[in-house]
N, C-alpha and C positions, 0 to 999 in steps of 0.2 A: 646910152650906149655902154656906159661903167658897169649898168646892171647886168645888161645882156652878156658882157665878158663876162663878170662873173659866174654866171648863172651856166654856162659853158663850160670853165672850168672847175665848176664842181661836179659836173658832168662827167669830164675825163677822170677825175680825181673818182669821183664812185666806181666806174669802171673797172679802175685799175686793182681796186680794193675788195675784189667778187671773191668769195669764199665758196667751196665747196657746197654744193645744195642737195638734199635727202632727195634720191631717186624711187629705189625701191625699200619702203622701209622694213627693219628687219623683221615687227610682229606683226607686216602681211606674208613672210615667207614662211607663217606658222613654223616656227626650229621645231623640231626632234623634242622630244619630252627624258628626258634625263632619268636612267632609275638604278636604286641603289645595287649594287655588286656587279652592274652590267658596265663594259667598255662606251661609251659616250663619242659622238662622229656628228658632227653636222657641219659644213660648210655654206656660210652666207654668200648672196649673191654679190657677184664685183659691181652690182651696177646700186647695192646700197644706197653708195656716194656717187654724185656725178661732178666733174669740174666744167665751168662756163666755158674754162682755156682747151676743152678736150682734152685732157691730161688724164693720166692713167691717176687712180687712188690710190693713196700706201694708207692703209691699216693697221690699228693699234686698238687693244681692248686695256683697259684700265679697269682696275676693283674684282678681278675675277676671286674666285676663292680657290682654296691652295689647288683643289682639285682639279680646276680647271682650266685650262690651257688655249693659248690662241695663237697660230701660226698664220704669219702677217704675208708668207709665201701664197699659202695655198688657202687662205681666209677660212682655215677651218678649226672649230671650237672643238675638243677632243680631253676625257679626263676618265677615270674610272669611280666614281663615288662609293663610297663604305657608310655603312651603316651608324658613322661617327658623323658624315656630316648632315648638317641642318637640312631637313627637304622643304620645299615650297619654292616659292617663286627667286630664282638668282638674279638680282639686278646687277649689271656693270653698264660700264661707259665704252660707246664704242666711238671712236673717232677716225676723221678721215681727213688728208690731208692731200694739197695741190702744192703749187708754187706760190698760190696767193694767200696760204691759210691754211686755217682747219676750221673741222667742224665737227662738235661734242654731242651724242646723242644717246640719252638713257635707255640701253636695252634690258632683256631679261627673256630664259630661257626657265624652263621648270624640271625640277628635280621630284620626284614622286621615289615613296617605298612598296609602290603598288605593281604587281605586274604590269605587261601593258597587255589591250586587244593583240589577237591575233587573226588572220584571217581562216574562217571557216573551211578544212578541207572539203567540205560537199556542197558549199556554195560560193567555190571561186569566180572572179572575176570573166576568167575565160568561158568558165560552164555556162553560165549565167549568158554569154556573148554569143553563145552558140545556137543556144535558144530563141533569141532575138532576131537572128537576119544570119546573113552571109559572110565568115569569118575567111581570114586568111592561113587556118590553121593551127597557128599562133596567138598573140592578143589583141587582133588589129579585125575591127569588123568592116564592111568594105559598101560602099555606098557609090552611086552616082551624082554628079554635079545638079545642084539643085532638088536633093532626095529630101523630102522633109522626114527627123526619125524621132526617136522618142526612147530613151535605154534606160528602163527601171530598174533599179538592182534593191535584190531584196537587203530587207532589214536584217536579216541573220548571216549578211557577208561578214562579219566582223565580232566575236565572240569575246567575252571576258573571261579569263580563267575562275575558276572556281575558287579560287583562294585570293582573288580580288574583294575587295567590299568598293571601290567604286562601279560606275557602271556609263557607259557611254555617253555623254553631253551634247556631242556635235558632232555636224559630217559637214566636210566640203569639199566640193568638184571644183578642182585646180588642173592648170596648164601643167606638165610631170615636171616643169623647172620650178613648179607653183607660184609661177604669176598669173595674171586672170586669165581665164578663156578667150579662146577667137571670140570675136565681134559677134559672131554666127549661133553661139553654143550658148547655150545657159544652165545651171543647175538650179534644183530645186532641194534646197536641205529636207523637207517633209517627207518629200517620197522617195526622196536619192535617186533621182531622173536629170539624165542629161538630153535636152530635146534644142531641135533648132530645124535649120537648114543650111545642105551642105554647100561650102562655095561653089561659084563658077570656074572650068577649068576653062584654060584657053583654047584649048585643041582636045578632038576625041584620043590621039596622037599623041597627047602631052604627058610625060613621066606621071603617074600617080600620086597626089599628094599626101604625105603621112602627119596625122596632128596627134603629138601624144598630150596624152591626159592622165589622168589619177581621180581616185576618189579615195581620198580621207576620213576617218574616223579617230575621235580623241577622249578622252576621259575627266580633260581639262582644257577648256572651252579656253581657244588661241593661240594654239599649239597642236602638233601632231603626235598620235600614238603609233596607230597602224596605216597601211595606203598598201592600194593596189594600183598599178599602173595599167593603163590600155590604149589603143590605138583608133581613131577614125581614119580611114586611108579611102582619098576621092581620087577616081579617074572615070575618063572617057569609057575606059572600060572595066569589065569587072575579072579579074583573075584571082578563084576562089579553091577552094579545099572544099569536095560534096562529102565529108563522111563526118554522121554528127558526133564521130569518139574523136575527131582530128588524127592526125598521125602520130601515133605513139610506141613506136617499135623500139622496145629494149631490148642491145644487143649486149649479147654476155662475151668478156674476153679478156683474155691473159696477157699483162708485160710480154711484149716481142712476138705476139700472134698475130697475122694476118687477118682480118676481117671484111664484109663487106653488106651492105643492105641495101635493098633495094626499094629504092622510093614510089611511091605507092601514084605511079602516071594516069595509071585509069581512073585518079577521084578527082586530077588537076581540072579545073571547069575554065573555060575564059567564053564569057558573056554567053553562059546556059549552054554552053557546048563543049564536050571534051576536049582538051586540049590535042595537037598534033605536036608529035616532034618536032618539024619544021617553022612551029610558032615559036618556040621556046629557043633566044637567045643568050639566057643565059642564067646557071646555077650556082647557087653560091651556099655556104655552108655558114649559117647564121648563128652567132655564139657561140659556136665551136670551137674544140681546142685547136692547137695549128697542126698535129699529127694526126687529123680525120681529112 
């Protein structure tokens, strides 16, 4: 019976002594690639660190180099590098801490003196989308529950400048927070194809689902250079944009000029059929400043 007590409270005794555990770790959130003369941004996921107790993580990086900076508010690594410091791989220490502890984990973001990719003006992610299937005029291509697709994007979406001497390494199709795909999605690095099929929705009736995603290209394999972001949007129904330029009306105007445009209701589609005014509940002005 002396055993069994003991063997109990070593029990409660480990419990009590649970230390924060690696959730999402930092070099699957592929960071931002660093490069000399440019302003440096990247912010880590808060879910890094996770606490057993459910407790929020306070953040701490250790060993940064002068240039680089980490704000424990808003978990974001930020600095501007010069042509004085050292490029390659930045190792630091990033730690996270609970009530019951902490926990130390060697990360590392990369600093290059190389330009980075850019993405191709004539084989954007949108043009590319448009081509494929049914967009929503935007970056969002639009599918029914249960649609099996297949979205190949060419290999010249992502260009190197000419005054690179690297040259592309890797691609990867990530969730746009970049953590993995729906359960549903796959990508395939060789061909740069995101294929699957899409969920079930509950109702024909049911809000439209929207899954963002991205597709990344780098120059240094485990890390990001360039990404375009894109949308898979599932519903019961389909409400589309028929015009293969999408909507593009640039209007020209002067500080304190009135203006107005008008939105292009004859390409609105919902389920192969023009739309009617009386369908359309409701308009909203997406990305827009707040004086449009």
């Amino acid at each position: 019976m002396s055993i069994g007590i003991l063997f109990l409270l070593l029990l409660r005794l480990s419990a009590t002594q649970a230390h924060p555990s690696v959730g999402f770790p930092l070099n699957e959130q592929l960071p931002d690639i660093a490069r000399i003369g440019e302003n440096y941004q990247f912010v880590i996921n808060s879910q890094t660190f996770e606490s057993d107790k459910g407790e929020a993580i306070q953040y701490q990086a250790h060993g940064l180099p002068d240039w680089l900076s980490f704000d424990s508010s808003s978990l974001k690594l930020s600095g501007s590098p010069t042509g004085n410091d050292t490029t390659g791989q930045v190792d630091f220490v990033l730690e996270g801490t609970d009530s019951e502890g902490s926990l130390n984990k060697s990360c590392s973001i990369y600093l290059s003196d190389q330009p980075a990719p850019v993405i191709n003006a004539n084989e954007t992610i949108i043009d590319q989308l448009q081509k494929m299937g049914t967009t929503n005029g935007y970056k969002g291509i639009i599918l029914k529950a249960q649609d099996t697709f297949s979205f190949k994007f060419d290999s010249d979406t992502f260009q190197l400048p000419s005054s690179s001497s690297n040259k592309i390494v890797a691609y990867y199709g990530k969730s746009a927070n970049r953590t993995s795909l729906p359960s549903w999605c796959f990508f395939d690095a060789d061909t740069l194809t995101f294929s699957g099929t899409a969920p079930f929705v509950n109702s024909v009736n049911a809000p439209s689902l929207q899954f963002d995603l991205t597709l990344i290209a780098t120059d240094y394999a485990g890390y990001s250079a360039a990404y375009s972001d894109f949308n898979i949007v599932v519903g019961g129904h389909e409400l589309f944009l028929n015009a293969s330029g999408g909507f593009d009306n640039i209007v020209n105007t002067n500080p304190g000029d009135t203006f107005s445009a008008e939105l292009p209701i004859e390409d609105v589609y919902l389920d192969d059929k023009q739309i009617e005014t009386n369908q359309i509940s409701n308009v909203v002005v997406y990305n827009g400043p707040s004086w449009v």
